[in-house]
DSSP file (Angstrom, degrees, kcal/mol; ACC not computed):
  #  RESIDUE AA STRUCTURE BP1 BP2  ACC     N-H-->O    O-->H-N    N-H-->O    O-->H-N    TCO  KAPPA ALPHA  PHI   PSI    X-CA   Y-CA   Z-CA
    1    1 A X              0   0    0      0, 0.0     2,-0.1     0, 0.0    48,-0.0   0.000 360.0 360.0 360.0 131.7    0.0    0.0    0.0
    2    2 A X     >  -     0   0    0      1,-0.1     4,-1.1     0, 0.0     5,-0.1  -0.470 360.0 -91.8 -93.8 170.0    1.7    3.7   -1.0
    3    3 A X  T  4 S+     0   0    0      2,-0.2     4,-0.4     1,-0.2     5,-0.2   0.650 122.0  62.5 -45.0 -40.9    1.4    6.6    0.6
    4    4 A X  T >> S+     0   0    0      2,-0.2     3,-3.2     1,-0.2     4,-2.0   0.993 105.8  51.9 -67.7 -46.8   -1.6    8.0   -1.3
    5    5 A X  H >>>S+     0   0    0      1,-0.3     3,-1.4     2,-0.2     4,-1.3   0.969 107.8  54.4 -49.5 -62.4   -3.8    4.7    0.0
    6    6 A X  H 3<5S+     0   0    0     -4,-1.1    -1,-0.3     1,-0.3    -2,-0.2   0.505 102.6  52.6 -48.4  -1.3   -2.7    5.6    3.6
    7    7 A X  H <>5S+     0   0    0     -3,-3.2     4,-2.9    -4,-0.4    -1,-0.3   0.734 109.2  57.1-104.9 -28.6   -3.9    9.1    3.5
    8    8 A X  H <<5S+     0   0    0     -4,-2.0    -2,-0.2    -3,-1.4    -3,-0.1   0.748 112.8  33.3 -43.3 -41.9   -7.0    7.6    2.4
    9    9 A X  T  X5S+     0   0    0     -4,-1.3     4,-1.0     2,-0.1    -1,-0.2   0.304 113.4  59.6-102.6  11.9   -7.5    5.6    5.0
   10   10 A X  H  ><S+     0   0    0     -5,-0.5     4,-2.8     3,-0.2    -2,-0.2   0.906 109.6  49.0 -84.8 -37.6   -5.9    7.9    7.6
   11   11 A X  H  < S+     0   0    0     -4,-2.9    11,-0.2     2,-0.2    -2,-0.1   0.527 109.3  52.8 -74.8  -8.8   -8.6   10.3    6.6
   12   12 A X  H  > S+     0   0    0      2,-0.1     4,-1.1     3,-0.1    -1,-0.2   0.780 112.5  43.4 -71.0 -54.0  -11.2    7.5    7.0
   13   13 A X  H  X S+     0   0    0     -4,-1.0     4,-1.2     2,-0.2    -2,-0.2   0.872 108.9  53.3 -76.5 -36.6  -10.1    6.7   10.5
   14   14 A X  H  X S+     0   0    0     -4,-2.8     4,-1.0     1,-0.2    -1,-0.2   0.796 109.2  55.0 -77.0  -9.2   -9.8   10.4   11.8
   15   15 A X  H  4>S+     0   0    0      1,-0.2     5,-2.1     2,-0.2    -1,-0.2   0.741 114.9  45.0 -92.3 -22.1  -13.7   11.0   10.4
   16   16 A X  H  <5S+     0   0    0     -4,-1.1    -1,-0.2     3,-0.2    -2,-0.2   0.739 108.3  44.0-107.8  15.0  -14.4    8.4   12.3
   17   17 A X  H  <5S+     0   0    0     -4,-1.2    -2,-0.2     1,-0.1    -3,-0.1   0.637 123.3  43.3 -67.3 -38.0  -12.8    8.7   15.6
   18   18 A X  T  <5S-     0   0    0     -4,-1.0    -2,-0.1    -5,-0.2    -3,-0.1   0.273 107.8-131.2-100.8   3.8  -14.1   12.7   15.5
   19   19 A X  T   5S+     0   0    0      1,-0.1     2,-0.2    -5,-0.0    -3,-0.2   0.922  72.5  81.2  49.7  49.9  -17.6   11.3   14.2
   20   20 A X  S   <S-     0   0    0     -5,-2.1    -2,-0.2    -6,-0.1    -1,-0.1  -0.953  90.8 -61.5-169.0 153.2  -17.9   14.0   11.0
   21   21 A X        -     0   0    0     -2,-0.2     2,-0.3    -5,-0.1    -9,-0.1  -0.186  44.3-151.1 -28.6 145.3  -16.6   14.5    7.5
   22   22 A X        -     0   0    0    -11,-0.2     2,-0.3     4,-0.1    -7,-0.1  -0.946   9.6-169.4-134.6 121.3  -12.9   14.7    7.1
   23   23 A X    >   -     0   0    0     -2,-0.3     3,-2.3    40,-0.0    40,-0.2  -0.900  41.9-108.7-100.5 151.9  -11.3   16.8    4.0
   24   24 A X  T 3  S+     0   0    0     -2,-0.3    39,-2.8     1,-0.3    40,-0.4   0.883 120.0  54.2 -29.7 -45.2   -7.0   16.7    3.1
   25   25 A X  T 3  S+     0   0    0     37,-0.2    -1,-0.3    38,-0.1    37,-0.0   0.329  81.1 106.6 -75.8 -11.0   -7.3   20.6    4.7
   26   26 A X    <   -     0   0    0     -3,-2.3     2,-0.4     1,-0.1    39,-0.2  -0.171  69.2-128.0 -99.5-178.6   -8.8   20.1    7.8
   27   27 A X     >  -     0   0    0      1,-0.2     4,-1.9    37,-0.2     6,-0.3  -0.981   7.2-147.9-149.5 118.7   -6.8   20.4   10.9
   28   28 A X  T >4>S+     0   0    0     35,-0.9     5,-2.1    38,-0.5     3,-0.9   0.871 105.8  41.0 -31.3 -66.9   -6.8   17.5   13.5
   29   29 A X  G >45S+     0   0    0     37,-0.3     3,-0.8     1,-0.3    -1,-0.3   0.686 111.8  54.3 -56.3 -43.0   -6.4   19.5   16.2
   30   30 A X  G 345S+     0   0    0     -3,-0.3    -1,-0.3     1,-0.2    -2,-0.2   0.648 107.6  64.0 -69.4 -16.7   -9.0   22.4   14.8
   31   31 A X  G <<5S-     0   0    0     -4,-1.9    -1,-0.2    -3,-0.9    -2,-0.2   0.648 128.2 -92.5 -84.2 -32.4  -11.3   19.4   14.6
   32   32 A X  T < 5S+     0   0    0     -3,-0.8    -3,-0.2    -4,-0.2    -2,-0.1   0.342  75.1 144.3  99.4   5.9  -11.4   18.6   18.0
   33   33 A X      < -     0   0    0     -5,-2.1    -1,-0.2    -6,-0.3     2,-0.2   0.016  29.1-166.2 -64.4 170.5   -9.0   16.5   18.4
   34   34 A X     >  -     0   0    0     -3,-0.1     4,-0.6    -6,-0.0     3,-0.2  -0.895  45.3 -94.3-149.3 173.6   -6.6   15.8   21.2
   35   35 A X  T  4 S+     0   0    0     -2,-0.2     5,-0.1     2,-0.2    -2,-0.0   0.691 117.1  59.7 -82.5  -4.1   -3.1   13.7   21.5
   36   36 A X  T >> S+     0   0    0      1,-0.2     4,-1.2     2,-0.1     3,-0.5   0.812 108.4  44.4 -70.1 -31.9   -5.4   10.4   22.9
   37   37 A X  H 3> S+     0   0    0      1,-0.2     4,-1.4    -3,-0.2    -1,-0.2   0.480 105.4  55.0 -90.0   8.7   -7.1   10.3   20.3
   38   38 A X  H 3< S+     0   0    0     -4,-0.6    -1,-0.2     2,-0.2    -2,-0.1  -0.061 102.3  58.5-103.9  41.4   -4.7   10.7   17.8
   39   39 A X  H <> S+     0   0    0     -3,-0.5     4,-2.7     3,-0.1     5,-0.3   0.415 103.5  56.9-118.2 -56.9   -3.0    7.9   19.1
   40   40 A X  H  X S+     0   0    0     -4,-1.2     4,-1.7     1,-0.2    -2,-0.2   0.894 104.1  54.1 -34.9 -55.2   -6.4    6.1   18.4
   41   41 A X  H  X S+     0   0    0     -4,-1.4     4,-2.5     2,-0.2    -1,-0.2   0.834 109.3  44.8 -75.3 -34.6   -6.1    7.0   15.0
   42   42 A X  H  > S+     0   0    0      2,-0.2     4,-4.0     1,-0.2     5,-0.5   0.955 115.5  48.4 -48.6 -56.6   -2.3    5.5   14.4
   43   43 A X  H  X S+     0   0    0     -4,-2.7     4,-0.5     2,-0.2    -2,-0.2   0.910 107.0  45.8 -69.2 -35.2   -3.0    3.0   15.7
   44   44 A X  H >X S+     0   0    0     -4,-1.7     4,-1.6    -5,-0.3     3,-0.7   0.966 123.8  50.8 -57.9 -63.8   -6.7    2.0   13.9
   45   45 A X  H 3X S+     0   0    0     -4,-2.5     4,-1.8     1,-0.2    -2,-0.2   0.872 106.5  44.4 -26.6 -51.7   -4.2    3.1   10.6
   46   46 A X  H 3<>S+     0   0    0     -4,-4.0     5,-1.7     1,-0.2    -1,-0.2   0.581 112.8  54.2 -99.6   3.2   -1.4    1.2   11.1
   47   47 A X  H <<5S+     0   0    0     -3,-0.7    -1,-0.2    -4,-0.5    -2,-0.2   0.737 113.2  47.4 -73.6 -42.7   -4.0   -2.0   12.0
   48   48 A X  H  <5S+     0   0    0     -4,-1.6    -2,-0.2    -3,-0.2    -3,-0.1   0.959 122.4  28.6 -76.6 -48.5   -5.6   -1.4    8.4
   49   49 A X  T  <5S-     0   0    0     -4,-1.8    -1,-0.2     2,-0.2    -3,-0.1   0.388 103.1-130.3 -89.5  -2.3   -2.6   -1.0    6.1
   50   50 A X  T   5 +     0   0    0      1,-0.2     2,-0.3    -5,-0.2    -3,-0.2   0.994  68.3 124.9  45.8  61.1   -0.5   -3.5    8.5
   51   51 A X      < -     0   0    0     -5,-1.7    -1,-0.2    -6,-0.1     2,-0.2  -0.910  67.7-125.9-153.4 134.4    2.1   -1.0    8.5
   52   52 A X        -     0   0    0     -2,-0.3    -9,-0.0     1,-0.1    -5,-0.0  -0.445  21.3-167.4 -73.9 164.0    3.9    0.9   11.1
   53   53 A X        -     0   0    0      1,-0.3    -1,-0.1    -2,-0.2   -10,-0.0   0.538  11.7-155.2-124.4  -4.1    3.6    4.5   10.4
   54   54 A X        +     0   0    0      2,-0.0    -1,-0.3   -12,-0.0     2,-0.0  -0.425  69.3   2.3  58.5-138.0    6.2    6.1   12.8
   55   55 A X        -     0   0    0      1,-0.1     3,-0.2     2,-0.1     0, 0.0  -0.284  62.9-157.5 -71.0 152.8    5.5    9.8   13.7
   56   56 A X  S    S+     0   0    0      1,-0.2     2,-2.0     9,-0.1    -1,-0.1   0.765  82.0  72.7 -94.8 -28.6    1.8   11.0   11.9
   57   57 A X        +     0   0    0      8,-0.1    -1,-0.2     2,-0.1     2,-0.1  -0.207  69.1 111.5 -92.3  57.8    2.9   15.0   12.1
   58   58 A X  S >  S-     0   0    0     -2,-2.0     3,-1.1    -3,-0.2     8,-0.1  -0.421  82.6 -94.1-100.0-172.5    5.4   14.9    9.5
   59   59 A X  T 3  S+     0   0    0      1,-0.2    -2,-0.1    -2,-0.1    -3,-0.0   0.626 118.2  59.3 -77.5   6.6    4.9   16.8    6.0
   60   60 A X  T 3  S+     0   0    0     -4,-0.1     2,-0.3     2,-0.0    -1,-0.2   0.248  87.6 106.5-112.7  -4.0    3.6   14.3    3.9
   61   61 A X  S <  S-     0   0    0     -3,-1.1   -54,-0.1    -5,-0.1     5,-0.0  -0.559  84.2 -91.2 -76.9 158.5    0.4   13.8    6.4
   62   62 A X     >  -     0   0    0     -2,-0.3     4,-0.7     1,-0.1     3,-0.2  -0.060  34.5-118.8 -21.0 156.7   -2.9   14.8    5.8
   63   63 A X  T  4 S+     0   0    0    -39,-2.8   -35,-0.9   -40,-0.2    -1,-0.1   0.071 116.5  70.7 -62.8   1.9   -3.6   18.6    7.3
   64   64 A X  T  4 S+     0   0    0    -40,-0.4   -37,-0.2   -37,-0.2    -1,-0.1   0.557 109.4  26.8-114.3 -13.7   -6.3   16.6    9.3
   65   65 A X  T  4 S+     0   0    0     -3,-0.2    -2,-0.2   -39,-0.2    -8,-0.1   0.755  93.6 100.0-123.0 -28.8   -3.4   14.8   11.4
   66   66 A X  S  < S-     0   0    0     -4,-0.7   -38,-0.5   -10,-0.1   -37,-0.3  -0.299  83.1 -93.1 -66.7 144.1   -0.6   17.0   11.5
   67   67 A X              0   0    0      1,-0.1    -1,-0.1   -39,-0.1    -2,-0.1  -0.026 360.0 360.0 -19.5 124.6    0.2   19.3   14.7
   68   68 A X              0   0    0     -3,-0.1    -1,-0.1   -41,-0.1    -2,-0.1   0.290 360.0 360.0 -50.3 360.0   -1.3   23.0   14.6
């Protein structure tokens, strides 16, 4: 699975951990998110793509996971 599938389903899993639509722009944190649940969300990712994912905030996440 490449990177473009994982943002797909990273953006799958943070709309449903925060229970709303998710767009590429959005901003975890703006979202209502906090760092327990984005822990939730690695970890629900790296369970679907069987891949570890290391740090989420880098520059090549979604706007919807990355740090404010």
């Amino acid at each position: 699975m490449g990177p473009t599938e994982i943002k797909v389903v990273a953006l799958e899993v943070v709309g449903e951990v925060l229970q709303q639509q998710v767009r590429n722009t959005d901003n975890f944190l703006d979202l209502g998110g906090h760092s327990f649940l984005a822990v939730q969300v690695a970890q629900a990712v790296e369970q679907r793509v069987a891949k570890s994912l290391g740090p989420v905030a880098d520059s090549s996440a979604p706007d919807a996971l990355r740090r404010g």
